[in-house]
Backbone as ProteinMPNN parsed JSONL, in Angstrom:
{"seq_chain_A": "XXXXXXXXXXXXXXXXXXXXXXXXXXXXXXXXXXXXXXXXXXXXXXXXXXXXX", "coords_chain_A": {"N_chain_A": [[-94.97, -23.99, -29.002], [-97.558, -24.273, -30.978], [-98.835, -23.196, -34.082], [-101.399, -22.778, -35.823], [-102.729, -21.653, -37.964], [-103.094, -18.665, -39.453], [-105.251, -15.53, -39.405], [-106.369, -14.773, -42.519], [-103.436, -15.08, -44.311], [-100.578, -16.903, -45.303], [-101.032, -20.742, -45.336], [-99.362, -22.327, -42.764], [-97.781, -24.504, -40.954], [-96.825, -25.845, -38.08], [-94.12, -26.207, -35.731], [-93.515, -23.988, -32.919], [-90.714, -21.953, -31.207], [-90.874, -20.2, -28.314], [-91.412, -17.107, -25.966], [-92.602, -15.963, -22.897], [-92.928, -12.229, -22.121], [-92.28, -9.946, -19.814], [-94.41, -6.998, -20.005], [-94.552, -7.466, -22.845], [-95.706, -9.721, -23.662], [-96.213, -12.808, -25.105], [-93.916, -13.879, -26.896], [-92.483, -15.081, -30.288], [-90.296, -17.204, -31.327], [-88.19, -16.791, -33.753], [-87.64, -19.522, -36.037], [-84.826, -19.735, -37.492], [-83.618, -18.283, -35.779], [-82.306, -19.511, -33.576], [-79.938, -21.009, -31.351], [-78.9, -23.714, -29.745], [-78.022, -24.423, -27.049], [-78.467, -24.74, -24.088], [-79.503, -27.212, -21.97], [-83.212, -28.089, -21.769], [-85.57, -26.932, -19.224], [-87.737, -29.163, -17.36], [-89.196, -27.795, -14.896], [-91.836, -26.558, -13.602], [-93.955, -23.312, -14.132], [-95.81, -21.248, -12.54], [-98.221, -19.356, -14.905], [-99.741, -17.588, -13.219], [-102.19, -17.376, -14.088], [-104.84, -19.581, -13.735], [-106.377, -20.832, -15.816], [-104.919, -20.917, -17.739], [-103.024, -22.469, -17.044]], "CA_chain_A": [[-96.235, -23.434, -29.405], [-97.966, -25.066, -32.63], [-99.514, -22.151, -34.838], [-102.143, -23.614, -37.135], [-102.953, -20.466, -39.156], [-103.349, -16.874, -38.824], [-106.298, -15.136, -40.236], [-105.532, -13.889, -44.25], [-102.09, -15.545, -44.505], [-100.543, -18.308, -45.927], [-101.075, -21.876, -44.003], [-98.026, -22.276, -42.35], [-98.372, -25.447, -40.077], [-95.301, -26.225, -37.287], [-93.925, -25.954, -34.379], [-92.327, -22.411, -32.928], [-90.225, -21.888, -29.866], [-91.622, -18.846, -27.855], [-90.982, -16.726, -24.575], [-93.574, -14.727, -22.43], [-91.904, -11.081, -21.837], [-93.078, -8.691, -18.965], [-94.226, -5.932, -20.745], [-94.58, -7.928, -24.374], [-96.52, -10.826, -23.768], [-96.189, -13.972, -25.66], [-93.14, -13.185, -28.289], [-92.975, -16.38, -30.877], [-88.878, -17.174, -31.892], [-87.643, -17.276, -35.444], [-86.318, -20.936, -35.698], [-83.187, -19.103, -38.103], [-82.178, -17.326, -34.69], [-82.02, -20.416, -32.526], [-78.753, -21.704, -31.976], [-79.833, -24.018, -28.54], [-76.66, -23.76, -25.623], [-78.451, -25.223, -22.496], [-80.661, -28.401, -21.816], [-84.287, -27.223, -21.492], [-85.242, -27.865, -17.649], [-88.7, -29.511, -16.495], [-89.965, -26.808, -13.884], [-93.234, -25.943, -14.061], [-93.938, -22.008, -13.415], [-97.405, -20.657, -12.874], [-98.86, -17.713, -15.285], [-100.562, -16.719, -12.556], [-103.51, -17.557, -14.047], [-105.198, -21.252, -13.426], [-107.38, -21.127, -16.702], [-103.559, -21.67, -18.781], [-102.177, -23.166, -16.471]], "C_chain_A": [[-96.489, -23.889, -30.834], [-99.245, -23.637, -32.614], [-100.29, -22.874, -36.351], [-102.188, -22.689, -38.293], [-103.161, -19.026, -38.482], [-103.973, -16.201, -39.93], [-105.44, -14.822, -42.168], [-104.271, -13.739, -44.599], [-101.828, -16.838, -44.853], [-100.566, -19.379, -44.554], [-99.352, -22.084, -44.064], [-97.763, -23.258, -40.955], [-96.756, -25.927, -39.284], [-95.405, -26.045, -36.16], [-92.666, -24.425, -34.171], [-91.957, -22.056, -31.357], [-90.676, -20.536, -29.323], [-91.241, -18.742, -26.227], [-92.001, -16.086, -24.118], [-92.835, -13.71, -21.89], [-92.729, -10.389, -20.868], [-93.158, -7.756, -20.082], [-94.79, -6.145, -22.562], [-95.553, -8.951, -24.518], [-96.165, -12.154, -24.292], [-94.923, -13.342, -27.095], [-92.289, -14.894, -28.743], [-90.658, -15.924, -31.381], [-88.458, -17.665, -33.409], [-86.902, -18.647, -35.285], [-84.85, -20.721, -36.026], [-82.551, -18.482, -36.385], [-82.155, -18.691, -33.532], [-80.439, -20.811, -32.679], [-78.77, -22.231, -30.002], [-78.098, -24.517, -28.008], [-76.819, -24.935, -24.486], [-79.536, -26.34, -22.77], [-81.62, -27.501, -21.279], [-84.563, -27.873, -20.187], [-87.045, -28.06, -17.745], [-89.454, -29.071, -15.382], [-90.79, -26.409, -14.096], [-93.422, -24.454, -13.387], [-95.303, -21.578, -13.667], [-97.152, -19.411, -13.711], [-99.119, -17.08, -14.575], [-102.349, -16.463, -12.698], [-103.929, -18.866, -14.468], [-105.747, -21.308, -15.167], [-106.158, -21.365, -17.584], [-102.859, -22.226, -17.809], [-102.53, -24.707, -16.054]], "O_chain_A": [[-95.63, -23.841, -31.714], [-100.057, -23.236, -31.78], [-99.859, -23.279, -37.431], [-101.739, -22.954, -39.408], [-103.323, -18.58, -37.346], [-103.542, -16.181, -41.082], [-104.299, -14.741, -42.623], [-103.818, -12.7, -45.08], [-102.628, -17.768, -44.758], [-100.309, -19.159, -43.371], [-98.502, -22.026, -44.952], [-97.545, -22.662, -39.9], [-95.763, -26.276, -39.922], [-96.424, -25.778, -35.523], [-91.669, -24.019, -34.769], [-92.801, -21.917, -30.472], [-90.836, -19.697, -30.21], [-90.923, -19.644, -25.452], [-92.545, -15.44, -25.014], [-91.972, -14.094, -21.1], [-93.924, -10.254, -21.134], [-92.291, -7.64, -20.948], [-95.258, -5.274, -23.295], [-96.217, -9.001, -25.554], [-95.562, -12.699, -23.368], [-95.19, -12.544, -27.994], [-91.721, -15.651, -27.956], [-90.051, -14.877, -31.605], [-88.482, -18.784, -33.922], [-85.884, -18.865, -34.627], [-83.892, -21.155, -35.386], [-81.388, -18.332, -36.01], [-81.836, -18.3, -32.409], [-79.822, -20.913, -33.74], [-78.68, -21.387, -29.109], [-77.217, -24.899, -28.778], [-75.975, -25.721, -24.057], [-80.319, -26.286, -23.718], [-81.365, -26.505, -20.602], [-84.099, -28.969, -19.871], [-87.667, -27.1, -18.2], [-90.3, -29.811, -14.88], [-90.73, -25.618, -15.037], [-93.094, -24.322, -12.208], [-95.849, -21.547, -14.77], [-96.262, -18.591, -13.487], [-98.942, -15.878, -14.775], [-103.235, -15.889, -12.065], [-103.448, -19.329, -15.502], [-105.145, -22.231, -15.716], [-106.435, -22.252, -18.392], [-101.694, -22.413, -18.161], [-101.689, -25.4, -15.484]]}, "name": "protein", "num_of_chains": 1, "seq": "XXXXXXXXXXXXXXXXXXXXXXXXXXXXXXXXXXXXXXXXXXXXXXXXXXXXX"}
């Protein structure tokens, strides 16, 4: 997920690893807590909704 800006905050321009949670929605990952384990896999999974997908 690339975050350009966020209203009345500093510009802060990158890239940020992120999960969608039942219950939570879209929750964005601190890069400090990564510490990456498994190869990322190529499966595509519907939202459930066509208009992001």
């Amino acid at each position: 997920m690339e975050i350009l800006k966020f209203r009345d905050t500093a510009h802060n321009k990158g890239e940020y690893p992120f999960t969608i949670m039942p219950q939570e929605g879209i929750v964005v990952i601190p890069v400090s807590a990564i510490e990456l384990k498994h190869n990322s896999s190529n499966i595509r999974v519907s939202s459930g909704n066509p208009m992001l997908d």
